[in-house]
C-alpha positions in Angstrom: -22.8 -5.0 21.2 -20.1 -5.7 23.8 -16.8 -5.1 23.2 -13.5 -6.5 23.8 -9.9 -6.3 24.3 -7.7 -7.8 21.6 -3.9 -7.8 22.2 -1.8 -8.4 19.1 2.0 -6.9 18.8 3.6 -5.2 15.7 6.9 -3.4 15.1 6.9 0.2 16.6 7.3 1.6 12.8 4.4 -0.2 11.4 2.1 0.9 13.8 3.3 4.3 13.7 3.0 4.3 9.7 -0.5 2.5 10.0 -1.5 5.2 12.8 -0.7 7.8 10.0 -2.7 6.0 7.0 -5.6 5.3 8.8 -6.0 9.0 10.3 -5.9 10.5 6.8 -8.3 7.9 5.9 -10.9 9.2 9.2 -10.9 6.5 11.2 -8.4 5.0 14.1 -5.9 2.0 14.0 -9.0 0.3 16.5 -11.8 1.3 13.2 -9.7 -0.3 10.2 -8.8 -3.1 12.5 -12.5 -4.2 12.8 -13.1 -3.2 9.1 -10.8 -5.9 8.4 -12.5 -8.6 10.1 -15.9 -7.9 9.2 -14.5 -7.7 5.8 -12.6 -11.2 6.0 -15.9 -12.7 7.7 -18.2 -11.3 5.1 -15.8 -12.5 2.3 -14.9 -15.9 4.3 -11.8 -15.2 3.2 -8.4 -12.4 4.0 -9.9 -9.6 1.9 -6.8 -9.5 -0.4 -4.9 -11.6 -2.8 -1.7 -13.2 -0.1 1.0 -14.9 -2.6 4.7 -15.5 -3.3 6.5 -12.5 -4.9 6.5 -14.2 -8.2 7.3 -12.2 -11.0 4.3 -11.8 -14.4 5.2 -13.5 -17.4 6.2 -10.5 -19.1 9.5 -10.0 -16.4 10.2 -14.0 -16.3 10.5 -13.7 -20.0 12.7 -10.6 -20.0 15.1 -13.1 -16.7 15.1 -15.8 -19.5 16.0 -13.6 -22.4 18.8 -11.9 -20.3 20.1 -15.4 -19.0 20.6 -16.7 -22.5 22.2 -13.4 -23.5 19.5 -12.4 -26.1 17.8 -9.2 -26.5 20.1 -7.4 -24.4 21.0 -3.6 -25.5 24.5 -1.8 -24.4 27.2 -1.6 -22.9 26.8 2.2 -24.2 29.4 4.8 -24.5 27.7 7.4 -23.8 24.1 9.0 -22.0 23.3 10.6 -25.1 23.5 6.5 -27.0 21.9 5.4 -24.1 19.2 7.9 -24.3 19.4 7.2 -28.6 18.3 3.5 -27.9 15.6 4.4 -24.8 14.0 6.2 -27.3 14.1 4.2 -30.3 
């Protein structure tokens, strides 16, 4: 099959730091660029989850409990209390 030219720009340091992954993985920036998109065609879909950084329900009801000022622990006096209550 023929192949083609594709420009797309990046920032230098994600290149460089993709250019690193992608060696240790075998293969070239050009090879896990065209994985991608015969991955996303296959799928008919980007081949990853894409959302908001929204926090699980575990750490929005640990924000809550900290906003209403329950379930907190401290101020501690010393390392060794803190490190009493850690391990509790």
């Amino acid at each position: 099959m023929k192949s083609v030219d594709i420009t797309f720009r990046v920032e230098e340091d994600l290149k460089a730091q993709a250019e690193l992954l992608f060696a240790d993985l075998g293969m070239s920036l050009s090879t896990a660029f065209n994985i991608f998109l015969r991955q996303s065609i296959r799928e008919q879909q980007i081949p990853f989850a894409i959302s908001k950084n929204v926090p699980n329900a575990v750490t929005q009801a640990a924000m809550e409990s900290a906003e209403q000022d329950k379930d907190l622990y401290g101020p501690f006096d010393s390392v060794e209390a803190l490190m009493e209550a850690l391990n509790a």
